[in-house]
MINU-403178 format. One record per residue (C-alpha): residue number from 0; residue in three letters; chain; x, z, y. Coordinates in pm, whole numbers, plus 50000, padded with zeros to 5 digits. Example, Ala and Ser with C-alpha at 12.3 -4.5 7.8 and 13.67 -1.06 7.14 Angstrom:
<rs>
+-----+-----+---+-------+-------+-------+
|   k |   r | c |  east |    up | north |
+-----+-----+---+-------+-------+-------+
|   0 | ALA | A | 51230 | 50780 | 49550 |
|   1 | SER | A | 51367 | 50714 | 49894 |
+-----+-----+---+-------+-------+-------+
</rs>
This chain:
<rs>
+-----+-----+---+-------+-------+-------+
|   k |   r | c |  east |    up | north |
+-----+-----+---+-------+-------+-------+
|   0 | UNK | A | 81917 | 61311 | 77450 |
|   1 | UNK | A | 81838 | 61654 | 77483 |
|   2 | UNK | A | 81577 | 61865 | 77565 |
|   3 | UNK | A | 81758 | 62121 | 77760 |
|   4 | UNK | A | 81804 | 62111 | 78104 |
|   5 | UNK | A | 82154 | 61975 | 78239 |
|   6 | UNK | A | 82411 | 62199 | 78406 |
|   7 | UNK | A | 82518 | 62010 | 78706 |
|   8 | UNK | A | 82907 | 61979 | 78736 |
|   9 | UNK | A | 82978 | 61875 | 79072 |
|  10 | UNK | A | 83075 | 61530 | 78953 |
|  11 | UNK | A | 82678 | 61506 | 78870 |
|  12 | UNK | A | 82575 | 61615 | 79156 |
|  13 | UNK | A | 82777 | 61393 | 79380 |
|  14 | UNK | A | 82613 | 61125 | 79126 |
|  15 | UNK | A | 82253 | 61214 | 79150 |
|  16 | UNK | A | 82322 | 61232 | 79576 |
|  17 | UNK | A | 82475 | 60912 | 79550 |
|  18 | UNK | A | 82191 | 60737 | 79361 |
|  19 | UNK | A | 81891 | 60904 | 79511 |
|  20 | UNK | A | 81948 | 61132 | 79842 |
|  21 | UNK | A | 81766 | 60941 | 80168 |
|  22 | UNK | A | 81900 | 61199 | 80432 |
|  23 | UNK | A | 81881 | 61110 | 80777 |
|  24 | UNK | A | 82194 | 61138 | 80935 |
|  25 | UNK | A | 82050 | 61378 | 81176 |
|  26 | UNK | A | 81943 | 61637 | 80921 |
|  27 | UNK | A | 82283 | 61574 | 80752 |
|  28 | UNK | A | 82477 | 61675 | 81068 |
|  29 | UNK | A | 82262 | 61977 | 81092 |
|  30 | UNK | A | 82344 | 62069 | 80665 |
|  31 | UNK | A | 82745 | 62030 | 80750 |
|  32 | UNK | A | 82751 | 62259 | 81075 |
|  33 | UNK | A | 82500 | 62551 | 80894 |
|  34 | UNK | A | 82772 | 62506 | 80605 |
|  35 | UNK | A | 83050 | 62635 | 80786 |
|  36 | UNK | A | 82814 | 62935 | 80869 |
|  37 | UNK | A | 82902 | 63304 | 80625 |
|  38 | UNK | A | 82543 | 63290 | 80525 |
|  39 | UNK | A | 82560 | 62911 | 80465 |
|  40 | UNK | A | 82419 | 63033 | 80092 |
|  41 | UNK | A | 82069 | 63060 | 80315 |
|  42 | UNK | A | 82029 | 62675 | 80270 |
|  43 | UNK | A | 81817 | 62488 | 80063 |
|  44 | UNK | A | 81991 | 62176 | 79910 |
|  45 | UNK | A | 81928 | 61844 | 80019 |
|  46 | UNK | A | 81783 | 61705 | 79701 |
|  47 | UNK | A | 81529 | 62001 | 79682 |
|  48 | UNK | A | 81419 | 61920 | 80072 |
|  49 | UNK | A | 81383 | 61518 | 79995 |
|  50 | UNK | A | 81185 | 61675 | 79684 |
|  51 | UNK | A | 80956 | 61897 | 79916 |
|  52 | UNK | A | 80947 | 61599 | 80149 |
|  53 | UNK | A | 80763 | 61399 | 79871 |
|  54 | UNK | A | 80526 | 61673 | 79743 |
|  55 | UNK | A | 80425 | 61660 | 80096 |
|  56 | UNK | A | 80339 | 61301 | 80118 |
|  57 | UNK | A | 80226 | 61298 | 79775 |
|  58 | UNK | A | 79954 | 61572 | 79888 |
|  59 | UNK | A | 79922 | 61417 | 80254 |
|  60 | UNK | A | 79986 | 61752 | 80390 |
|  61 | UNK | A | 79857 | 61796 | 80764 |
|  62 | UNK | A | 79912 | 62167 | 80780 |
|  63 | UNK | A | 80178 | 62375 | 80669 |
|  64 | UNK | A | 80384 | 62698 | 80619 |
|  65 | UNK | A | 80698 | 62798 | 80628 |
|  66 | UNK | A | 80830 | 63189 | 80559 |
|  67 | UNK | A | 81213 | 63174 | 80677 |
|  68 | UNK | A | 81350 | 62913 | 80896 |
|  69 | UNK | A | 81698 | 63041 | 80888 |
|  70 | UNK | A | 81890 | 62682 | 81116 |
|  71 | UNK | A | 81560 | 62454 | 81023 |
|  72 | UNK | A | 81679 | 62205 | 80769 |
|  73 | UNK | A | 81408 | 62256 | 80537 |
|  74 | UNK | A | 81183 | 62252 | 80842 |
|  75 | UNK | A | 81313 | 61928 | 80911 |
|  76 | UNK | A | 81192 | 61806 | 80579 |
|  77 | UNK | A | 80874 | 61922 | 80583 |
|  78 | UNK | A | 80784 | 61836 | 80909 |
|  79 | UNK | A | 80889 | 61478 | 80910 |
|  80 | UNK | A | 80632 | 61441 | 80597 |
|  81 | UNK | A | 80337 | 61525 | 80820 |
|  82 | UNK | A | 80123 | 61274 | 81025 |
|  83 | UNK | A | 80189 | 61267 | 81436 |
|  84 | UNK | A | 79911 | 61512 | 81477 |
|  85 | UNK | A | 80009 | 61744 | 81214 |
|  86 | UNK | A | 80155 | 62100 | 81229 |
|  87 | UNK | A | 80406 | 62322 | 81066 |
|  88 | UNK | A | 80387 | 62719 | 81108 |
|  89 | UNK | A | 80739 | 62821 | 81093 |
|  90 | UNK | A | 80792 | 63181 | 81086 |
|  91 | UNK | A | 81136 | 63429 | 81137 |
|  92 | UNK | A | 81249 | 63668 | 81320 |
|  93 | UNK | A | 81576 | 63526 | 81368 |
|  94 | UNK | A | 81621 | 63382 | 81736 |
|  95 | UNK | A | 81960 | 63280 | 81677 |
|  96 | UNK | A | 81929 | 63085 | 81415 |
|  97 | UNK | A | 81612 | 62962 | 81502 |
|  98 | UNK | A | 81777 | 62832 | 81854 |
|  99 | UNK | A | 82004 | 62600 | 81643 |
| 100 | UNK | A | 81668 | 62464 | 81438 |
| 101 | UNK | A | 81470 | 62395 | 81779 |
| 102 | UNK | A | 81777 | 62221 | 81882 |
| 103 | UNK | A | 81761 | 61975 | 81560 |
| 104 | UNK | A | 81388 | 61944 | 81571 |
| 105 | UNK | A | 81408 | 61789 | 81920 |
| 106 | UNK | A | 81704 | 61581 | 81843 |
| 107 | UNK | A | 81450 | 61428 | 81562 |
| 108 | UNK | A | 81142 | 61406 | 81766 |
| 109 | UNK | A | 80976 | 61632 | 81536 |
| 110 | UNK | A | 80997 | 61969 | 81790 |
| 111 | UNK | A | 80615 | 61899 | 81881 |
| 112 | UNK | A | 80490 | 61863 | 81482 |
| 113 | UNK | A | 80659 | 62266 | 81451 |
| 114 | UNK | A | 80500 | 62568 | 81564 |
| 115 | UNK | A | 80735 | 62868 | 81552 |
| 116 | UNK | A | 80623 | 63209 | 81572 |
| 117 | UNK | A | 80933 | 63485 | 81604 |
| 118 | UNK | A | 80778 | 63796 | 81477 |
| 119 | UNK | A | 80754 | 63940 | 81142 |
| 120 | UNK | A | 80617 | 63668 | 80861 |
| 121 | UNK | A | 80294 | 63920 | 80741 |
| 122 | UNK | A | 80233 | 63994 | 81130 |
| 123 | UNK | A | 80243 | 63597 | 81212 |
| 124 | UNK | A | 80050 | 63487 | 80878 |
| 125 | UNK | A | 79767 | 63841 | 80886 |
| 126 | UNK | A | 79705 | 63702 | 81237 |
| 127 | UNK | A | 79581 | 63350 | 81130 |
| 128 | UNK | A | 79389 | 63519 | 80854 |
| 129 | UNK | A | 79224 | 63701 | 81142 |
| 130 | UNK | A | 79191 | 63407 | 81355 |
| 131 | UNK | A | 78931 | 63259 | 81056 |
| 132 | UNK | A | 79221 | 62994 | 80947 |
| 133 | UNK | A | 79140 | 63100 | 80556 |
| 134 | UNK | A | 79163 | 62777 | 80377 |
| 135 | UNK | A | 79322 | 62529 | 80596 |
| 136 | UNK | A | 79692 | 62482 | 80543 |
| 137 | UNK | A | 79761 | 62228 | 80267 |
| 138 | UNK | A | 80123 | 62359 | 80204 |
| 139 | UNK | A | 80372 | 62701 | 80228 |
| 140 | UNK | A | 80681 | 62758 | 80111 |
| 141 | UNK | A | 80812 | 63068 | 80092 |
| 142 | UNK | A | 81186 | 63123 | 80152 |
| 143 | UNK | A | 81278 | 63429 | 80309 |
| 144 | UNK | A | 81331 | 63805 | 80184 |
| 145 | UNK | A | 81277 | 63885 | 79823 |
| 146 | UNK | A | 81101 | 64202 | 79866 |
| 147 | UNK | A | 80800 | 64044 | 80066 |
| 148 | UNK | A | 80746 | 63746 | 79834 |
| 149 | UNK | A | 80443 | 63865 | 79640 |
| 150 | UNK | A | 80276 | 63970 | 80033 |
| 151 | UNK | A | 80431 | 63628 | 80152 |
| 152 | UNK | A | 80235 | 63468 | 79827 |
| 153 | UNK | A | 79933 | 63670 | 79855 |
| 154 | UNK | A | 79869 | 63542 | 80253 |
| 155 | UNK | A | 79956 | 63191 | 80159 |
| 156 | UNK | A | 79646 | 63249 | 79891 |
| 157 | UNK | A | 79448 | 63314 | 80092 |
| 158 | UNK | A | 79500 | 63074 | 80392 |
| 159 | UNK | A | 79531 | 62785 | 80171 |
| 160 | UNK | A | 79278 | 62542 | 80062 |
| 161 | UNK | A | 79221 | 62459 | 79666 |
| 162 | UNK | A | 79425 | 62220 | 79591 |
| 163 | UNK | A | 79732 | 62294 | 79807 |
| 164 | UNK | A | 80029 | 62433 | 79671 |
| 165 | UNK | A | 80263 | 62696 | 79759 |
| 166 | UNK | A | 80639 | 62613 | 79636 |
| 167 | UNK | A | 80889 | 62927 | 79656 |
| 168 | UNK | A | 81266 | 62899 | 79657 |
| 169 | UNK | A | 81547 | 63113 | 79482 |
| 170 | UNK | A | 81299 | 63217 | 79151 |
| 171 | UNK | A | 81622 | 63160 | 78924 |
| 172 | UNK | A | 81855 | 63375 | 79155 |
| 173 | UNK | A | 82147 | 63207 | 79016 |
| 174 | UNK | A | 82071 | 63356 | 78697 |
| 175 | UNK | A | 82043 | 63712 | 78781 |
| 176 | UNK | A | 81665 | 63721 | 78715 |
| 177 | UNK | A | 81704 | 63681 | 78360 |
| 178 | UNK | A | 81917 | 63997 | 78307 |
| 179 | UNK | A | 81822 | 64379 | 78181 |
| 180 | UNK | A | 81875 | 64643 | 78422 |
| 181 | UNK | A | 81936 | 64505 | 78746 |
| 182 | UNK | A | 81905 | 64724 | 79003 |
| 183 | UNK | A | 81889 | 64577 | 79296 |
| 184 | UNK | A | 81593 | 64523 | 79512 |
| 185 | UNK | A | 81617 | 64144 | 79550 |
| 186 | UNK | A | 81654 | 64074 | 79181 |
| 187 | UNK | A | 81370 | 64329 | 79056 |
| 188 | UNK | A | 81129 | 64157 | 79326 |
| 189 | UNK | A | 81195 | 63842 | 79174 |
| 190 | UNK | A | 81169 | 63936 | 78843 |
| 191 | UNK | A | 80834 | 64107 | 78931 |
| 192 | UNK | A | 80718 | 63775 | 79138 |
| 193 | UNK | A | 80799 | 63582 | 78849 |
| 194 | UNK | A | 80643 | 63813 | 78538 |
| 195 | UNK | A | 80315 | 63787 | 78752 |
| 196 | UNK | A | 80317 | 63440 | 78838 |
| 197 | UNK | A | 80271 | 63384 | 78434 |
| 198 | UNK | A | 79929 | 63557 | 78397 |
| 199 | UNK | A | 79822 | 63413 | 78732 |
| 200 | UNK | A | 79461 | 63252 | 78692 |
| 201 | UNK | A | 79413 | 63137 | 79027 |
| 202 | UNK | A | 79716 | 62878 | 79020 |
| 203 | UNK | A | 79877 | 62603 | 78795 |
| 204 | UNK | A | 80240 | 62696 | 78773 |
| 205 | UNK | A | 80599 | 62535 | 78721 |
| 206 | UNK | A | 80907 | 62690 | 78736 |
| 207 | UNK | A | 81183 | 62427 | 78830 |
| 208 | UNK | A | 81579 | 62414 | 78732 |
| 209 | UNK | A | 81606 | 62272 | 79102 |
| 210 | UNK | A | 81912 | 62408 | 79322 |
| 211 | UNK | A | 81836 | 62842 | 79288 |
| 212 | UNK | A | 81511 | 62804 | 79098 |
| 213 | UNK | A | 81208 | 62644 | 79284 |
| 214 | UNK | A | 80883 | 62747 | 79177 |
| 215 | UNK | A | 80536 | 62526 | 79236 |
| 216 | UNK | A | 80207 | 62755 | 79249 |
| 217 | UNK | A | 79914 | 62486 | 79283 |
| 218 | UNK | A | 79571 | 62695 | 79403 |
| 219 | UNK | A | 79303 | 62618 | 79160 |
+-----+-----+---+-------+-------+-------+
</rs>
Protein backbone atom coordinates (compact mmCIF):
# COMPACT_ATOMS: atom_id res chain seq x y z
CA UNK A 1 0.00 0.00 0.00
CA UNK A 2 1.08 3.35 -0.39
CA UNK A 3 -0.08 6.60 -0.25
CA UNK A 4 1.71 8.07 -3.11
CA UNK A 5 0.48 8.21 -6.36
CA UNK A 6 1.74 5.42 -8.92
CA UNK A 7 4.05 6.19 -11.83
CA UNK A 8 2.52 4.44 -14.72
CA UNK A 9 5.06 2.19 -16.66
CA UNK A 10 3.56 1.40 -19.82
CA UNK A 11 2.99 -2.17 -18.74
CA UNK A 12 0.33 -0.41 -16.22
CA UNK A 13 -1.11 1.43 -18.44
CA UNK A 14 -1.78 -1.19 -21.04
CA UNK A 15 -3.27 -2.93 -17.70
CA UNK A 16 -5.53 -0.27 -16.45
CA UNK A 17 -6.81 0.10 -20.56
CA UNK A 18 -7.26 -3.43 -20.58
CA UNK A 19 -9.42 -3.67 -17.42
CA UNK A 20 -11.39 -0.49 -17.64
CA UNK A 21 -11.23 1.57 -21.14
CA UNK A 22 -14.99 1.36 -22.98
CA UNK A 23 -13.83 3.19 -26.25
CA UNK A 24 -15.95 3.00 -29.12
CA UNK A 25 -14.21 1.82 -31.94
CA UNK A 26 -15.06 4.91 -33.76
CA UNK A 27 -13.36 7.31 -31.36
CA UNK A 28 -10.47 4.77 -31.28
CA UNK A 29 -9.92 5.04 -35.06
CA UNK A 30 -10.01 8.73 -34.73
CA UNK A 31 -7.05 8.50 -31.42
CA UNK A 32 -4.71 6.19 -33.90
CA UNK A 33 -4.89 8.53 -37.11
CA UNK A 34 -4.40 12.06 -34.78
CA UNK A 35 -1.38 9.86 -33.35
CA UNK A 36 0.53 9.74 -36.35
CA UNK A 37 0.01 13.61 -36.44
CA UNK A 38 3.66 15.93 -35.15
CA UNK A 39 1.41 17.55 -32.65
CA UNK A 40 -0.19 14.19 -31.70
CA UNK A 41 1.07 15.45 -27.93
CA UNK A 42 -2.33 17.81 -28.40
CA UNK A 43 -4.44 14.71 -27.32
CA UNK A 44 -6.06 13.97 -24.30
CA UNK A 45 -5.75 10.23 -23.30
CA UNK A 46 -8.43 7.91 -23.55
CA UNK A 47 -8.81 7.06 -19.91
CA UNK A 48 -9.03 10.87 -19.01
CA UNK A 49 -11.97 11.28 -21.89
CA UNK A 50 -14.00 7.99 -20.51
CA UNK A 51 -13.26 9.92 -17.08
CA UNK A 52 -14.78 13.30 -18.42
CA UNK A 53 -17.44 11.15 -20.06
CA UNK A 54 -18.60 10.06 -16.52
CA UNK A 55 -18.33 13.43 -14.70
CA UNK A 56 -20.69 14.32 -17.36
CA UNK A 57 -23.30 11.78 -16.71
CA UNK A 58 -22.63 11.88 -13.17
CA UNK A 59 -23.67 15.76 -13.33
CA UNK A 60 -26.33 15.13 -16.24
CA UNK A 61 -24.70 17.80 -18.17
CA UNK A 62 -27.06 19.34 -20.97
CA UNK A 63 -24.78 22.20 -21.84
CA UNK A 64 -21.26 22.41 -22.31
CA UNK A 65 -17.85 23.99 -23.19
CA UNK A 66 -15.07 23.19 -24.80
CA UNK A 67 -11.76 25.70 -25.28
CA UNK A 68 -9.56 23.73 -27.99
CA UNK A 69 -10.90 21.12 -30.20
CA UNK A 70 -7.65 20.37 -31.83
CA UNK A 71 -9.13 16.64 -34.23
CA UNK A 72 -12.33 16.33 -31.65
CA UNK A 73 -11.65 13.27 -29.59
CA UNK A 74 -12.34 14.80 -26.41
CA UNK A 75 -15.34 16.35 -28.11
CA UNK A 76 -16.39 13.04 -28.87
CA UNK A 77 -16.46 12.20 -25.23
CA UNK A 78 -18.18 14.84 -24.02
CA UNK A 79 -20.72 15.03 -26.40
CA UNK A 80 -21.84 11.47 -26.41
CA UNK A 81 -22.53 12.08 -22.44
CA UNK A 82 -25.22 14.63 -23.24
CA UNK A 83 -29.00 13.91 -23.78
CA UNK A 84 -30.36 14.07 -27.71
CA UNK A 85 -31.29 17.64 -27.17
CA UNK A 86 -28.20 18.72 -25.57
CA UNK A 87 -25.33 20.98 -26.81
CA UNK A 88 -21.62 21.31 -26.77
CA UNK A 89 -19.87 24.81 -27.57
CA UNK A 90 -16.70 23.81 -29.13
CA UNK A 91 -14.40 26.55 -29.77
CA UNK A 92 -10.81 26.91 -32.07
CA UNK A 93 -9.54 28.57 -34.51
CA UNK A 94 -8.12 25.73 -36.19
CA UNK A 95 -10.15 24.78 -39.46
CA UNK A 96 -7.96 22.07 -40.30
CA UNK A 97 -8.05 20.23 -37.58
CA UNK A 98 -11.39 20.98 -36.80
CA UNK A 99 -12.42 19.50 -40.47
CA UNK A 100 -11.05 16.08 -39.30
CA UNK A 101 -13.31 16.41 -35.82
CA UNK A 102 -16.62 17.33 -37.89
CA UNK A 103 -15.74 14.39 -39.92
CA UNK A 104 -15.73 11.97 -36.67
CA UNK A 105 -18.67 13.68 -35.09
CA UNK A 106 -20.87 12.74 -38.06
CA UNK A 107 -19.46 9.34 -38.41
CA UNK A 108 -20.88 9.00 -34.60
CA UNK A 109 -24.13 10.70 -35.03
CA UNK A 110 -23.15 13.16 -32.55
CA UNK A 111 -22.35 16.23 -35.34
CA UNK A 112 -25.90 17.76 -34.37
CA UNK A 113 -25.25 17.57 -30.23
CA UNK A 114 -21.77 20.04 -31.22
CA UNK A 115 -21.84 23.57 -31.92
CA UNK A 116 -18.50 24.84 -33.25
CA UNK A 117 -17.62 28.32 -33.38
CA UNK A 118 -14.06 29.07 -35.39
CA UNK A 119 -12.99 32.32 -33.99
CA UNK A 120 -10.94 33.21 -31.10
CA UNK A 121 -12.13 31.25 -27.64
CA UNK A 122 -12.64 34.90 -25.48
CA UNK A 123 -14.41 36.38 -28.76
CA UNK A 124 -16.78 33.09 -29.02
CA UNK A 125 -17.29 32.72 -25.06
CA UNK A 126 -17.54 37.19 -24.34
CA UNK A 127 -20.26 36.82 -27.00
CA UNK A 128 -22.54 34.36 -25.05
CA UNK A 129 -21.84 36.41 -21.97
CA UNK A 130 -23.36 39.20 -24.04
CA UNK A 131 -26.07 37.19 -25.40
CA UNK A 132 -27.43 36.89 -21.40
CA UNK A 133 -26.23 33.00 -21.37
CA UNK A 134 -24.54 33.78 -17.68
CA UNK A 135 -25.28 30.70 -15.77
CA UNK A 136 -26.37 28.08 -18.08
CA UNK A 137 -23.69 25.68 -19.18
CA UNK A 138 -23.31 22.81 -16.71
CA UNK A 139 -19.71 21.94 -17.92
CA UNK A 140 -16.20 23.54 -19.67
CA UNK A 141 -13.14 22.25 -20.08
CA UNK A 142 -10.48 24.15 -20.89
CA UNK A 143 -7.72 22.73 -23.14
CA UNK A 144 -6.13 25.04 -25.34
CA UNK A 145 -3.23 27.76 -24.97
CA UNK A 146 -1.62 28.22 -21.63
CA UNK A 147 -1.43 31.87 -21.64
CA UNK A 148 -5.33 32.39 -21.88
CA UNK A 149 -6.26 29.85 -19.19
CA UNK A 150 -7.00 32.17 -16.29
CA UNK A 151 -9.40 34.46 -19.19
CA UNK A 152 -10.58 30.93 -20.47
CA UNK A 153 -11.42 30.17 -16.51
CA UNK A 154 -12.69 33.48 -15.70
CA UNK A 155 -15.57 33.28 -18.79
CA UNK A 156 -16.37 29.74 -17.87
CA UNK A 157 -17.14 31.49 -14.20
CA UNK A 158 -19.13 33.35 -15.20
CA UNK A 159 -21.33 31.47 -17.77
CA UNK A 160 -21.65 28.57 -15.57
CA UNK A 161 -24.29 27.70 -13.17
CA UNK A 162 -23.39 26.76 -9.29
CA UNK A 163 -22.83 23.59 -9.21
CA UNK A 164 -21.15 22.89 -12.58
CA UNK A 165 -17.66 22.32 -12.87
CA UNK A 166 -14.96 23.44 -15.02
CA UNK A 167 -12.11 20.61 -15.48
CA UNK A 168 -8.73 21.97 -17.17
CA UNK A 169 -6.13 19.76 -18.80
CA UNK A 170 -2.19 19.85 -18.77
CA UNK A 171 -2.00 21.58 -14.88
CA UNK A 172 1.06 19.10 -14.21
CA UNK A 173 2.87 20.01 -17.58
CA UNK A 174 4.72 16.87 -17.41
CA UNK A 175 6.35 18.10 -14.43
CA UNK A 176 7.64 21.35 -15.52
CA UNK A 177 5.23 23.31 -13.28
CA UNK A 178 6.86 22.30 -10.25
CA UNK A 179 10.31 23.76 -11.14
CA UNK A 180 12.17 27.31 -10.09
CA UNK A 181 12.88 29.58 -12.82
CA UNK A 182 11.17 28.54 -15.78
CA UNK A 183 10.96 30.89 -18.22
CA UNK A 184 8.79 30.13 -20.56
CA UNK A 185 5.39 31.52 -21.10
CA UNK A 186 3.42 28.26 -21.04
CA UNK A 187 4.95 26.98 -17.84
CA UNK A 188 4.76 30.43 -15.81
CA UNK A 189 0.92 30.61 -16.91
CA UNK A 190 0.41 27.41 -15.45
CA UNK A 191 2.17 27.89 -12.51
CA UNK A 192 0.24 31.20 -12.04
CA UNK A 193 -3.26 29.29 -12.93
CA UNK A 194 -2.41 26.86 -10.47
CA UNK A 195 -0.97 29.20 -7.33
CA UNK A 196 -4.44 30.98 -7.74
CA UNK A 197 -6.62 28.16 -8.06
CA UNK A 198 -5.47 27.39 -4.20
CA UNK A 199 -6.90 30.58 -2.59
CA UNK A 200 -9.90 30.39 -4.90
CA UNK A 201 -13.21 30.86 -2.75
CA UNK A 202 -15.63 30.60 -5.36
CA UNK A 203 -14.75 26.82 -6.28
CA UNK A 204 -14.03 23.37 -4.64
CA UNK A 205 -10.79 22.22 -6.17
CA UNK A 206 -8.79 18.92 -7.08
CA UNK A 207 -5.80 18.63 -8.78
CA UNK A 208 -5.57 15.10 -10.48
CA UNK A 209 -2.33 12.79 -11.34
CA UNK A 210 -4.49 11.95 -14.55
CA UNK A 211 -2.52 11.80 -18.04
CA UNK A 212 -0.65 15.80 -17.97
CA UNK A 213 -2.38 16.92 -14.80
CA UNK A 214 -6.25 17.41 -14.90
CA UNK A 215 -7.61 19.83 -12.66
CA UNK A 216 -11.56 19.87 -11.36
CA UNK A 217 -12.81 23.53 -10.32
CA UNK A 218 -16.52 22.85 -8.98
CA UNK A 219 -18.45 26.57 -8.81
CA UNK A 220 -19.74 26.99 -5.37
Amino acid sequence: MTTKTLQLTDELQSYLRGVSLREPALFESLRRETAQRSDARMQIAPEQGQFMYLLCRLMGVRNAIEVGVFTGYSSLWTAMALPPDGCLLACDVDGETTAIARDYWARAGLADRIDLRIAPALETLDAEVRAGHAGRFDFAFIDADKAGYEDYYERCMTLLRPGGLIVVDNTLWDGRVALEDVDDNSTVALQQFNAARLGDERIDLSLLPVADGLTLLRKR
